[in-house]
TORKOL-259217 format. One line per field, with one value per residue (C-alpha): residue number from 1; x, y, z. Coordinates in steps of 0.1 Angstrom, whole numbers, plus 5000, padded with zeros to 4 digits. Example, Ala and Ser with C-alpha at 12.3 -4.5 7.8 and 13.67 -1.06 7.14 Angstrom:
num = 1,2 .
c1 = 5123,5137 .
c2 = 4955,4989 .
c3 = 5078,5071 .
end
This chain:
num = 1,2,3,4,5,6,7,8,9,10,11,12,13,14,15,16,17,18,19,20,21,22,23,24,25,26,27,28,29,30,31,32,33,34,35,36,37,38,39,40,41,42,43,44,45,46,47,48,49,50,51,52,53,54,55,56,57,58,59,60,61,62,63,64,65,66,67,68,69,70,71,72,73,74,75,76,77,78,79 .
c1 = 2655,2684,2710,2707,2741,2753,2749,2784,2805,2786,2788,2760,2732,2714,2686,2694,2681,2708,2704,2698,2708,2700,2710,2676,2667,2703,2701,2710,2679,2688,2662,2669,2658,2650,2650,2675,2696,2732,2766,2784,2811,2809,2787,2760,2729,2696,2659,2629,2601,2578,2608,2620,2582,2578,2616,2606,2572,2590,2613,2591,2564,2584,2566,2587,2613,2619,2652,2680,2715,2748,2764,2800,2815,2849,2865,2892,2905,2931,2955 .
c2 = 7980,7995,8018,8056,8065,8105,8120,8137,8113,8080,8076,8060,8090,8081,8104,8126,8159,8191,8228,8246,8280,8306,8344,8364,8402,8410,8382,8349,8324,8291,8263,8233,8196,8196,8162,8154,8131,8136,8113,8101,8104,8143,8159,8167,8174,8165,8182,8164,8195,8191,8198,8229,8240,8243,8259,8285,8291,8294,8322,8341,8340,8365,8345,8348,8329,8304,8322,8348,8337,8364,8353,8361,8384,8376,8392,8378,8402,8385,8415 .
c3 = 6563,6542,6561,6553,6534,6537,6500,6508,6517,6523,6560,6578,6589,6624,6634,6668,6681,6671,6677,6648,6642,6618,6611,6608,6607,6619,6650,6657,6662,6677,6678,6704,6700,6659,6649,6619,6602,6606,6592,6616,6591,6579,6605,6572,6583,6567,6580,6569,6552,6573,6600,6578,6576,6614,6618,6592,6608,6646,6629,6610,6637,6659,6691,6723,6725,6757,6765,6756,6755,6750,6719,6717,6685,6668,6642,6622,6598,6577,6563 .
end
């Protein structure tokens, strides 16, 4: 079986579980444990469809969410 090379860099990509957040209706969504492939070297992150297909559908759903975490706010206004 052939290693799985990064298309940005060309590190070696090993599937793990991230958190993957998103910016929706003028909130933060966060979605634990998603499977994905991610370079060791880079940090890019790859989502198989079918993966993409169920975050979408978890978004748009609006279904209740398994808990509500405070996300701090900071601005940095460069003058």
């Amino acid at each position: 079986m052939n290693d799985v090379v990064c298309n940005v860099c060309q590190g070696k990509v090993e599937r793990r579980l991230v958190t993957y957040s998103q910016f929706f209706e003028g909130r933060f969504v966060l979605i634990e444990n998603v499977p994905a492939s991610v370079c060791e070297q880079c940090g890019e992150v790859y989502y198989d469809p079918e993966i993409v297909d169920r975050i979408q559908h978890i978004v748009w759903s609006g279904g209740e969410p398994v808990r509500i975490v405070e996300t701090p706010v900071y601005d940095l206004q460069l003058e």
